[in-house]
Each structure stands twice: as structure tokens, then as C-alpha cells.
Residue, then its C-alpha position, 0 to 999 in steps of 0.5 A: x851802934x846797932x846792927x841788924x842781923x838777918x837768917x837767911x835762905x833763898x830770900x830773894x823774894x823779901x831781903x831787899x825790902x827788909x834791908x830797905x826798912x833798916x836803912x840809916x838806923x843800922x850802923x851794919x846789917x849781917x846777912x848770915x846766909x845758908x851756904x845751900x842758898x841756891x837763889x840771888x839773896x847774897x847779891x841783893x843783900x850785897x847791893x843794899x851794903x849788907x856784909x853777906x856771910x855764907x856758912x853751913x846751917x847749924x839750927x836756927x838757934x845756933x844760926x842765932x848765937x853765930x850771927x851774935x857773935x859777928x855782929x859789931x853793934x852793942x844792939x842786935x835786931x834779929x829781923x826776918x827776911x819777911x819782915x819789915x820795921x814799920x817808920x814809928x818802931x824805927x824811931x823808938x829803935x834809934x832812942x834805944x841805942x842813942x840812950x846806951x849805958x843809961x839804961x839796964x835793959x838787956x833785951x825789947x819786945x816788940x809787937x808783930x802784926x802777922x799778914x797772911x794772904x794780904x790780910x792782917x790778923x787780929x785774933x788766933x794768937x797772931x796778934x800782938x804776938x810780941x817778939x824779943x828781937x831788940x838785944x844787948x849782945x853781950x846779954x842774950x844767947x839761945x837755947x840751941x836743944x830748940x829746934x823750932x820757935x826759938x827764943x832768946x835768953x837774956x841776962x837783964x831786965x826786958x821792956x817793951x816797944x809800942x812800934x811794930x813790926x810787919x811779918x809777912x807771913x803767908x801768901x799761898x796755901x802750899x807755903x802755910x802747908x809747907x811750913x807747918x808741916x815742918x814745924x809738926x816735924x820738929x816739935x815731934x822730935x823735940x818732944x821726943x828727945x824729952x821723953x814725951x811718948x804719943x797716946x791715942x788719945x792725943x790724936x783726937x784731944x791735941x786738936x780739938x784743945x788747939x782749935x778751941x783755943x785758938x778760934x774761941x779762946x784767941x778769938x780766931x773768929x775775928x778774922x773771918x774765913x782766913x781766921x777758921x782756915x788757919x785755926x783748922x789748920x794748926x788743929x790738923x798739925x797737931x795730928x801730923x805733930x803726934x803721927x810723927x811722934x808715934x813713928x819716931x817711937x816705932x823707929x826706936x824699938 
């Protein structure tokens, strides 16, 4: 059986369309709800006959790691409230689980076309931005010292899947500035913990080396104005990134 598994907070926006995606291929879809949720996420999902669990939020990882061990299914997809499972990855997901115990696969990678402001991207490291959400639940957990980007650890062998899915993921300026500030915050702390102290040097080499790679090396360019502004943008975090980590260092002395 497979379940899907949905992170959620204030989603009423997306987890309609995201449960619908998923319709007739999960045998259960848990939404693991942020008990601060303040919007009417729990009784959309609820109507779509999501099982809505409401619980203090730990981080993302061990949000991850709970929801794994709700689930029921032998697979576990992870999807995002603004993410959508495209018709052809439906069908390689329900050859997967129809195929359970022939096969040592404990984990699928599965390619991610990223929309931002209507547009899909190709370039800047956005595409195929391969993601591993496809899970044999007795064989994955996640590393909860990552307070952001976090991944899944898998006991077994991974494959990879041809069919997509569909992240939508920006679509107002002040939703991209919001986010990555957040991601700047949290990579700072994470750096922090591991020791990593800011040099000055940091605050011009970071993001020129990110614009670099991302708009030329990546291939940012291919997306047009929308590919400069976004590369120009993670360039910028790199100082919030740096800015934040020099205060922590300040906050400690």
C-alpha cells in the first residue's frame, strides 16, 4: 500500500489540488498539520478523506520522521502542499507499489519541474532538481541536526522515475523574499552549530561565486528575465546568509 504524506501549515491556498492528484493511488493520505495553523487546511484536506493529525512542529525533519511513523503503507510519498503529481509519475508510482518485495529498492528520485510566477524553469539549478520522496518506510529516516533543505536517509539501493512533479513554487515577489530570507536565517545557524565562523571576505566572494554558478554555470540565463531575477536573488541571501552568521558570533561573545 502506499500512503502520501503532506507537511503542512496554512495551506488552504494548495492541499485541495495536491490531494486531488493523489486520488485512487494512495490507499491513505496523512495530513501532519502544524497546530498553529490558523486557516481552513484541516477541513479541505478532511473533505478530500485526508486523515488530518494536528501536532506541535518539531523542524522539518523530525515533522518527516513523525509522519513516517504514522503512515501505514510499505511506500510513503512525501509531497507538498504545492506540489502536484503529474498523470505519467502516477502511473510509474502505482508500478512501484503493485511490484512490492520484487525489488531491493528502498528509495525513488523523482524529477521536479519548479513554476515560478507562471513560468517553468529550466536552468539555474531548478531543473531536474531530482528529489527523493518515493520511500520504503521501514528504510528511511532523516537527519533532524538539518534545519532546512532536509533530505532522506535510505538503508538500500535508489532508483529514479521518468514522471514529474509539479512544484508551484513562487508567485508573488514577497513570497520569494520571505522564503529565502528564512532559508538565509537557518543556513546561518546551521553553519553556526558546525563551527563555520563569517570572514569579510565572505560578504563579496559568497555571492558572486552563487551568482556565477547558478546564472552561467546552470544555465540561469535560459530563463530570461525571471532566470536573472531569481539568480540575483539567492546571490543576495548569500550576504543575509553571512550577515546573520557574524551576529550569531557577536550574540555568543
Amino acid at each position: 500500500m502506499l500512503s502520501v504524506a503532506i507537511i503542512a501549515k496554512d495551506e488552504a491556498r494548495y492541499i485541495g489540488a495536491a490531494i486531488d492528484s493523489v486520488a485512487g493511488l494512495a490507499g491513505e493520505v496523512l495530513v501532519l498539520l502544524d497546530d498553529r495553523t490558523s486557516d481552513e487546511t484541516a477541513a479541505i484536506a478532511q473533505q478530500r478523506g485526508a486523515r488530518v493529525l494536528a501536532e506541535p512542529w518539531r523542524g522539518f525533519a523530525a515533522q518527516h520522521n513523525r509522519a513516517l511513523g504514522l503512515c501505514a503503507g510499505e511506500w510513503v510519498l512525501f509531497l507538498d502542499a504545492d506540489e502536484r503529481v503529474t498523470p505519467e509519475l502516477r502511473a510509474e508510482i502505482a508500478q512501484v507499489v503493485a511490484r512490492d518485495g520484487q525489488s531491493a529498492i528502498a528509495g525513488y528520485w523523482i524529477p521536479r519541474y519548479n513554476q515560478f510566477f507562471g513560468q517553468v524553469l529550466r536552468g539555474g539549478g531548478w531543473y531536474p532538481d531530482h528529489q527523493l520522496r518515493l520511500l520504503r518506510r521501514d528504510a528511511a529516516h532523516y537527519d533532524t541536526s538539518r534545519l532546512v533543505h532536509e533530505f532522506a536517509e535510505v538503508s538500500g539501493p535508489t532508483a529514479y522515475l521518468g514522471g514529474h512533479l509539479l512544484h508551484l513554487n513562487i508567485e508573488q515577489l514577497s513570497e520569494l523574499w520571505q522564503k529565502q530570507r528564512a532559508y538565509a536565517l537557518q543556513e546561518a545557524q546551521m553553519l553556526f552549530r558546525a563551527g563555520r565562523r563569517a570572514r569579510w571576505r565572505n560578504f563579496a566572494g559568497a555571492p558572486a561565486r552563487e551568482f556565477v554558478r547558478r546564472f552561467a554555470r546552470l544555465g540561469g540565463w535560459r530563463d530570461g528575465p525571471i532566470g536573472l531575477l531569481l539568480c540575483a536573488t539567492l546571490a543576495y541571501f548569500e550576504i543575509v546568509k553571512f550577515a546573520h552568521l557574524k551576529g550569531l558570533e557577536r550574540a555568543a561573545r
